[in-house]
LOLUM-79849 format. One line per field, with one value per residue (C-alpha): x, y, z; residue in three letters. Coordinates in nm, 2 decimals, always signed. Layout:
! LOLUM-79849
u <- [X, ...]
v <- [Y, ...]
w <- [Z, ...]
aa <- [ALA, ...]
//
This chain:
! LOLUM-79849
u <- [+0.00, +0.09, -0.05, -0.05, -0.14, -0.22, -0.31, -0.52, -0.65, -0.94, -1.06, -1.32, -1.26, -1.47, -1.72, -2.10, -2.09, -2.37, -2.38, -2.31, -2.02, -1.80, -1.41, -1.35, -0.96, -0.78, -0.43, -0.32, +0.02, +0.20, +0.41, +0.64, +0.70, +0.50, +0.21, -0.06, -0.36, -0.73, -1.06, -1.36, -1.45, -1.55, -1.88, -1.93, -1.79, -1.41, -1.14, -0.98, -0.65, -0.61, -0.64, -0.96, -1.05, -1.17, -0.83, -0.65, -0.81, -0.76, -0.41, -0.39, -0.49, -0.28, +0.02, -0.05, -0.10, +0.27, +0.41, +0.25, +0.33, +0.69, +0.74, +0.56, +0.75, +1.07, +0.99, +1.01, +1.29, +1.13, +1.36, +1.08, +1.21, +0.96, +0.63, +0.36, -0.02, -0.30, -0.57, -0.90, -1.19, -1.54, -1.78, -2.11, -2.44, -2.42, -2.74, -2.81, -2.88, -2.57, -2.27, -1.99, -1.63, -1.81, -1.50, -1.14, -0.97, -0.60, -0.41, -0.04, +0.20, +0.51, +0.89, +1.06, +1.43, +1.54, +1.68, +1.34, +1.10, +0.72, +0.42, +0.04, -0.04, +0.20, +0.20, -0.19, -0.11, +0.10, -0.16, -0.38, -0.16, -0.08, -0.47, -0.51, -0.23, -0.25, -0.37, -0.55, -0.72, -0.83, -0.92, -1.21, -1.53, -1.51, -1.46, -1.14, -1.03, -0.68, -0.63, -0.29]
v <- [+0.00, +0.35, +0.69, +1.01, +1.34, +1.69, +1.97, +2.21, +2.56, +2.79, +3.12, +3.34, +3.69, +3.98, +3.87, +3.78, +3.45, +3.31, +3.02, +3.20, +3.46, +3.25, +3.25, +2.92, +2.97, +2.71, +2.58, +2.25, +2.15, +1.83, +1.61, +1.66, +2.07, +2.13, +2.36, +2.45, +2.69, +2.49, +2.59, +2.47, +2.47, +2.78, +2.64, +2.59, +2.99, +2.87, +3.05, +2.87, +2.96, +2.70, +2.37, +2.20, +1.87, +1.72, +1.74, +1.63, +1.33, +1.32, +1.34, +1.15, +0.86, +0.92, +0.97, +0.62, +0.43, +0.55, +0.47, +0.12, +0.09, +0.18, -0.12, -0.35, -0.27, -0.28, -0.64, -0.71, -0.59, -0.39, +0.01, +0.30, +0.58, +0.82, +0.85, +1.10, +1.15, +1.39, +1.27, +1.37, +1.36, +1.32, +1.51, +1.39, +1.24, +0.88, +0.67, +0.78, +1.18, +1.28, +1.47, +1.21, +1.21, +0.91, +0.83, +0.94, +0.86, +0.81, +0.83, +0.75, +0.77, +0.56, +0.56, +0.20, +0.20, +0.03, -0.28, -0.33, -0.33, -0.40, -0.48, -0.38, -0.71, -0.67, -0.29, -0.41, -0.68, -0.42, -0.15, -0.40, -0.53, -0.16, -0.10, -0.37, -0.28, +0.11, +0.13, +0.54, +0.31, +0.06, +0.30, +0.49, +0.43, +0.61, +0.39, +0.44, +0.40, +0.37, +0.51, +0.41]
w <- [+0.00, -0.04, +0.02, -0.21, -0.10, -0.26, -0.04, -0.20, -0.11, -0.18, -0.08, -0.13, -0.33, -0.35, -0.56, -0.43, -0.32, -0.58, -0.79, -1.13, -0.94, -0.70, -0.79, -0.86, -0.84, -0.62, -0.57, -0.56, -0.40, -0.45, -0.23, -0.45, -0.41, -0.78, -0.77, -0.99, -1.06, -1.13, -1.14, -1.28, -1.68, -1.87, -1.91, -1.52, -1.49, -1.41, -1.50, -1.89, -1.82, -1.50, -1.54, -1.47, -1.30, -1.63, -1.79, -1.49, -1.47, -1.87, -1.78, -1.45, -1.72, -1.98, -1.71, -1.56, -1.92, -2.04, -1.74, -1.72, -2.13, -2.08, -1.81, -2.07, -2.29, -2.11, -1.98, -2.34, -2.43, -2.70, -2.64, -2.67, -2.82, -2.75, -2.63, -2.68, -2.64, -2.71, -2.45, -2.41, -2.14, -2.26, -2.00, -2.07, -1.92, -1.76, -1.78, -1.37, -1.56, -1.38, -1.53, -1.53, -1.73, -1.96, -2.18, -2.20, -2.52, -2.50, -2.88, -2.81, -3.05, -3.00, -3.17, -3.10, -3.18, -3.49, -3.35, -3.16, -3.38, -3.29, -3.56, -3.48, -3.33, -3.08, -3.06, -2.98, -2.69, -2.50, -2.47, -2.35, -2.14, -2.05, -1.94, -1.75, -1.58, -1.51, -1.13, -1.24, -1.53, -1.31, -1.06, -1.28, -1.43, -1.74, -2.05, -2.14, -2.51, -2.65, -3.03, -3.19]
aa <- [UNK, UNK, UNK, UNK, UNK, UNK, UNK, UNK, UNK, UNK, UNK, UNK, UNK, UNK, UNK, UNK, UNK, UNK, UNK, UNK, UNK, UNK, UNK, UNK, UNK, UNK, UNK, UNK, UNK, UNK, UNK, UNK, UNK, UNK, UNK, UNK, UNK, UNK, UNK, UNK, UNK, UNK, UNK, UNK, UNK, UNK, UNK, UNK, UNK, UNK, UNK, UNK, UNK, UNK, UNK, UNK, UNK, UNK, UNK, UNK, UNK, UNK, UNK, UNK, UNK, UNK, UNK, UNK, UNK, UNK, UNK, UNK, UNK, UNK, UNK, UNK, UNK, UNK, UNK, UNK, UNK, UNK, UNK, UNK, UNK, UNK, UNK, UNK, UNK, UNK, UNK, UNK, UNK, UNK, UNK, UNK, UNK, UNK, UNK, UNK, UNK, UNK, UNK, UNK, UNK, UNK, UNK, UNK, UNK, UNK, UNK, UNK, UNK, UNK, UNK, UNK, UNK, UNK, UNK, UNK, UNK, UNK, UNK, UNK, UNK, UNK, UNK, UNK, UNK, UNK, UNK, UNK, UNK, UNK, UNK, UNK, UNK, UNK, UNK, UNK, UNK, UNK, UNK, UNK, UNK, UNK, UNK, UNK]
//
């Protein structure tokens, strides 16, 4: 087991306190010493320039399916390159009415070194393995697809 805490911080500014006007502003600090500005989404009257949970969970996902690919892949032997992603966090209805992230669809894009070459089939076998594998993936309801 292990534990991993954020602390995060919120005040109120000098706007009226209503549903439409509250500052959404807050800060989140990590364990780590990082900090960074989120809020909620434009469309819920946050501030676009922060970050918002949505995309933090978007790439809380993403994060965790690398991470989990590169050992794969290391187990292998197969010697990644590089490794990017364009992720994205579907906000939508879920059958209960209620606002939930629904989907989040991953699209990696993945450079294997010459001398390790890996065919779709197999490219295909480590993102599964990958999925099942990623503990933030495992840990969410959303459907979560993976685009390569």
């Amino acid at each position: 087991m292990s534990e991993h805490k954020i602390d995060l911080a919120w005040k109120k500014g000098s706007e009226e306190f209503t549903y439409e006007t509250y500052n959404r502003n807050h800060q989140i600090h990590f364990e780590g010493g990082q900090n960074i500005l989120s809020s909620s989404t434009k469309a819920t009257f946050g501030n676009p320039e922060n970050t918002n949970p949505e995309e933090l969970l978007a790439a809380a996902v993403s994060s965790c399916h690398m991470l989990t690919f590169l050992a794969v892949a290391s187990k292998k032997k197969k010697i990644v390159l590089s490794y990017s992603d364009s992720a994205t966090a579907i906000l939508d209805k879920a059958e209960t009415g209620k606002m939930m992230v629904t989907k989040i669809i991953l699209k990696p894009v993945i450079t294997f070194a010459e001398e390790t070459p890996v065919d779709k089939e197999e490219l295909d076998k480590m993102h599964d393995s990958a999925h099942r594998n990623c503990f933030i993936g495992l840990s969410v309801k959303s459907e979560v697809i993976i685009e390569h």
